[in-house]
N, C-alpha and C positions, 0 to 999 in steps of 0.2 A: 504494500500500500504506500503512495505516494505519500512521505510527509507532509504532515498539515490540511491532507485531506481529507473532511468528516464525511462520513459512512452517514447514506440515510437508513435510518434504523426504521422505516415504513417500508422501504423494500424487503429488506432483510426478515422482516415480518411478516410479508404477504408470502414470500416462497417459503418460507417457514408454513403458515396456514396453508397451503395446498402439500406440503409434505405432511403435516398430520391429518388433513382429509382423506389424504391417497391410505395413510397407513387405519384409522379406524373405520372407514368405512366404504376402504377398496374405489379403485378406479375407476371403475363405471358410475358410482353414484357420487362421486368428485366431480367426475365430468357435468355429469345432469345438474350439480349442485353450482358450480361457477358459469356454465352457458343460462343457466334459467337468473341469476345474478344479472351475468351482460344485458341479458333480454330485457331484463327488468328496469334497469339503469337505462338501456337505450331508448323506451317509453316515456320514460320523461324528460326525452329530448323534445321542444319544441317543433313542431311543423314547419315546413318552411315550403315555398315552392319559387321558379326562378325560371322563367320566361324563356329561355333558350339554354340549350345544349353550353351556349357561350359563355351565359350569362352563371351557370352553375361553373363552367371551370375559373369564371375572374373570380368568386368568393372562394375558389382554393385558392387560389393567388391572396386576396386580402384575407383569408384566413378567419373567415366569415361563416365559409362550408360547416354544418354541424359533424360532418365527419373529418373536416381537416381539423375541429376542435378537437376531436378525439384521438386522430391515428398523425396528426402532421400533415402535412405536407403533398401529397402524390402527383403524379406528374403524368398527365395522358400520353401515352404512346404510339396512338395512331387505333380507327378504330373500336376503339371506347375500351379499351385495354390501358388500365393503371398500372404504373409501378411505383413502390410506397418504397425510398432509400434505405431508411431505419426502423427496425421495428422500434414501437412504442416502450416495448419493455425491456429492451438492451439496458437502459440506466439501471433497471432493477437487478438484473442478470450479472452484470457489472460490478456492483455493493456486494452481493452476496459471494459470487466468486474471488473476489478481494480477501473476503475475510475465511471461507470456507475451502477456495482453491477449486468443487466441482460443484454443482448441482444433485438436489438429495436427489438418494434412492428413490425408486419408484416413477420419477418422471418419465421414464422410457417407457415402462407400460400404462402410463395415463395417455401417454402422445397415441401408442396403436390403440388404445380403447377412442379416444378422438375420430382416428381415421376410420373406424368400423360405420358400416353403412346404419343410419338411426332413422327416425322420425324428425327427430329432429335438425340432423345435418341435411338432412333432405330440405327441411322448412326453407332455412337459410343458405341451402349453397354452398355447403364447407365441409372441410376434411378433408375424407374419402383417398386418402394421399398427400393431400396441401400442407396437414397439419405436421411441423416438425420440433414441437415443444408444447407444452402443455400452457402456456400463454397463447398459444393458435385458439383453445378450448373459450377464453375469454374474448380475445381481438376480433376475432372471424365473426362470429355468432352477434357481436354488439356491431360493427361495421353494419351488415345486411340488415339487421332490425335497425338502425337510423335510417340508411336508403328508404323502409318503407315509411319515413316518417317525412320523404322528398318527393315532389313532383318537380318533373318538366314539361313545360308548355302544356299544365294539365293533367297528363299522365302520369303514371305510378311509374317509381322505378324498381329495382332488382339487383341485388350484385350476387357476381359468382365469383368463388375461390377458386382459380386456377394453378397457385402452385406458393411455394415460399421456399425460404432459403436458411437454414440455422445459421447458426454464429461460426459453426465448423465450414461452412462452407457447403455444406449439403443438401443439395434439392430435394424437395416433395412437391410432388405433380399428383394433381387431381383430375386423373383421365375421365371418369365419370361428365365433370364440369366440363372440360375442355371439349369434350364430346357432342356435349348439350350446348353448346354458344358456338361451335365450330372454331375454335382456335386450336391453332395447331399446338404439340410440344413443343417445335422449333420455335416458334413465336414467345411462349411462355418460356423457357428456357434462354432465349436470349435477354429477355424483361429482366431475369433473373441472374444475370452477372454481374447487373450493374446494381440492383433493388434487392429486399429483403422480400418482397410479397409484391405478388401480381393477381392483378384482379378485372372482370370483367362488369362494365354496367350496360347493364338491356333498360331502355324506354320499352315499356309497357302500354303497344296503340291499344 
């Protein structure tokens, strides 16, 4: 740890609480327990709706977007394909690793219980592959429940998780999604050299 620099102990705390949800009450109900969270949180995001396709990417730019409040920043790729640079909870990832050197047991099989095909990841669009840390279980899931909380020109929108990238460097593709939106691997794959998360947004005529 770099000298003089404080550890936030709210990080350090949250992966701590999904390490003792993974260990009392197993993976699968960790899972349902912090995506029905996100979901919940994402609800009481304000509505918003935004005249053009254009007009929804300049409030990413001013930072306005209720989801560049939440995830940052992303950057359209052509196509209505997102790439998002950093994930949101690298700062938390970060703290914890500092002071503990890996990430607790049990994440690796909360992540495949993630990718396992649900009612749920169906609702929203996620996993199925995409997921490559048990923060996907949060991010993904709260992403697409704010989308539904967006219209353009009217219409309802949609997002779909097409792939992300851990901190290792390792992709997870979500062939299911990519399937269903028609984007290739190769397209999601390249999103993801330069991004942590690539994602697709469908207008709803």
């Amino acid at each position: 740890m770099a000298e003089g620099k404080m550890l936030d102990i709210a990080h350090i705390s949250f992966l701590d609480m999904i390490k003792v949800m993974i260990t009392m009450s197993g993976a699968a109900a960790a899972k349902g327990s912090l995506i029905r969270n996100a979901i919940n949180t994402a609800d009481k995001i304000k509505e918003v709706e935004y005249s053009s396709f254009d007009d929804f990417l300049a409030a990413i730019e001013n930072s306005t977007n209720p989801i560049t409040q939440v995830e940052g920043k992303a950057t359209h790729q052509g196509e209505y394909v997102f790439g998002l640079a950093a994930c949101p909870f690298a700062p938390s990832i970060g703290n914890y690793t500092e002071v503990f050197e890996k990430l607790p047991d049990g994440y690796a099989d909360f992540t495949t219980e993630f990718n396992k095909p649900s009612k749920v990841t169906d609702n929203y669009r996620v996993g199925e592959g995409a997921g490559v840390s048990p923060f996907c279980s949060v991010h993904q899931p709260m992403r697409s429940a704010i989308a539904e909380r967006i219209k353009i020109g009217g219409n309802k929108i949609k997002i779909y998780q097409l792939g992300c990238k851990a901190g290792s460097g390792k992709k997870g593709f979500a062939e299911k999604w990519m399937t269903e939106t028609g984007i290739s691997q190769d397209v999601v794959d390249k999103v993801l050299d330069n991004h942590m998360c690539c994602y697709y947004l469908k207008i709803i005529d």
